[in-house]
N, C-alpha and C positions, 0 to 999 in steps of 0.2 A: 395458418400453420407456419410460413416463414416468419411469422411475426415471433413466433416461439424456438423455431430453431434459432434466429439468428439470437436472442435473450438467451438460452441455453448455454452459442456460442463466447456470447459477450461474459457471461458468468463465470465458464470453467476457463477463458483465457485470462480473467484476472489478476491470479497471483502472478503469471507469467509478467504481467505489465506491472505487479511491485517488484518482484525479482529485477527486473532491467532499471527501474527507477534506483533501487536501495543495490547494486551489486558493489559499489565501491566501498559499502560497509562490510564485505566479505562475503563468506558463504555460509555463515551460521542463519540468514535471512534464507537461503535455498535450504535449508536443511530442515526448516521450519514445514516445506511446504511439499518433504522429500521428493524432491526433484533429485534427479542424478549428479553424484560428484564426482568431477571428471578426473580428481586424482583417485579416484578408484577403479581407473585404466576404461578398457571398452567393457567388458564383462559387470562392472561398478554401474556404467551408464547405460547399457542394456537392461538390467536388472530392476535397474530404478524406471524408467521409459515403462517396461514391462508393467510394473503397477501401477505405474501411475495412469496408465490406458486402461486398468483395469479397475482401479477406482471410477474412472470419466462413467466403465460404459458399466457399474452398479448405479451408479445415477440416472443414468438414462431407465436400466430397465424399472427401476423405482417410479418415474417418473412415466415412462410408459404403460405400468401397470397399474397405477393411477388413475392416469388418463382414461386407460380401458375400461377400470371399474366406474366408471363413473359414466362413460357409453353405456357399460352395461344396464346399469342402474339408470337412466336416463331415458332409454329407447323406450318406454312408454308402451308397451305389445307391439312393437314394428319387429316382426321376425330378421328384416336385413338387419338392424342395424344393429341387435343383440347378436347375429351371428357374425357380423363385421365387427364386433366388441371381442366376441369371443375368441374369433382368428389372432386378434391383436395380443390378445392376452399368452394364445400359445405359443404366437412366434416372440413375443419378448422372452417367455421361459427357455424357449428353443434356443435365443438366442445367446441369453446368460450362460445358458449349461456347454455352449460352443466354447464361450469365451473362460469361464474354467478349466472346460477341458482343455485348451491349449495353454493356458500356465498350467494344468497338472503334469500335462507330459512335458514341457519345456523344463520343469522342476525334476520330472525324475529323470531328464534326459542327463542335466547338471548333474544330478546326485552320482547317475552313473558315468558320468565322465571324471567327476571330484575321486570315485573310488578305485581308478586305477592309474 
């Protein structure tokens, strides 16, 4: 299992290691990878962070519903470890629908701050 977080980790931090390699070619290379642009003040670079955390963890739940299905499909009549699949599977969904819901309200909080 660390053998897979840490590939995970090694994965989603790669653009970050061409961003710092290629930055002297500008930010058209960051914009590629929409990362935050910092002349688009704090609000530009919140904004951008915001998705960008928010694509990492579509990945994740992608990858851990996977994984589950594949527990599932796997456990052979072991009743633990199809229900140890199936736990997995609900707190990924669990976990997605968290992680929407705070960009939904963080979006309409914006919207209702933009309209007055």
């Amino acid at each position: 299992m660390k053998k897979i977080i840490a590939t995970l980790f090694i994965t989603l931090m790669a653009p970050l290691a061409v961003i710092q390699a290629d930055w002297d070619e500008g930010i058209d290379e960051a914009a590629f990878f929409n990362l935050p642009d910092p002349t688009d003040g704090p609000k530009g670079v919140l904004e951008g962070f915001l998705l960008w955390i928010l694509g990492i963890l579509a990945v994740l739940f992608a990858l851990a519903f996977v994984i589950s299905g594949v527990m599932l499909i796997t456990s052979g009549g072991n009743q633990d470890q199809a229900k140890q699949a199936k736990d997995y599977i609900k707190y990924s969904i669990i976990g997605l629908s968290v992680a929407l819901s705070g960009y939904i309200i963080i979006s309409l909080i914006d919207n209702l701050l933009n309209t007055f």
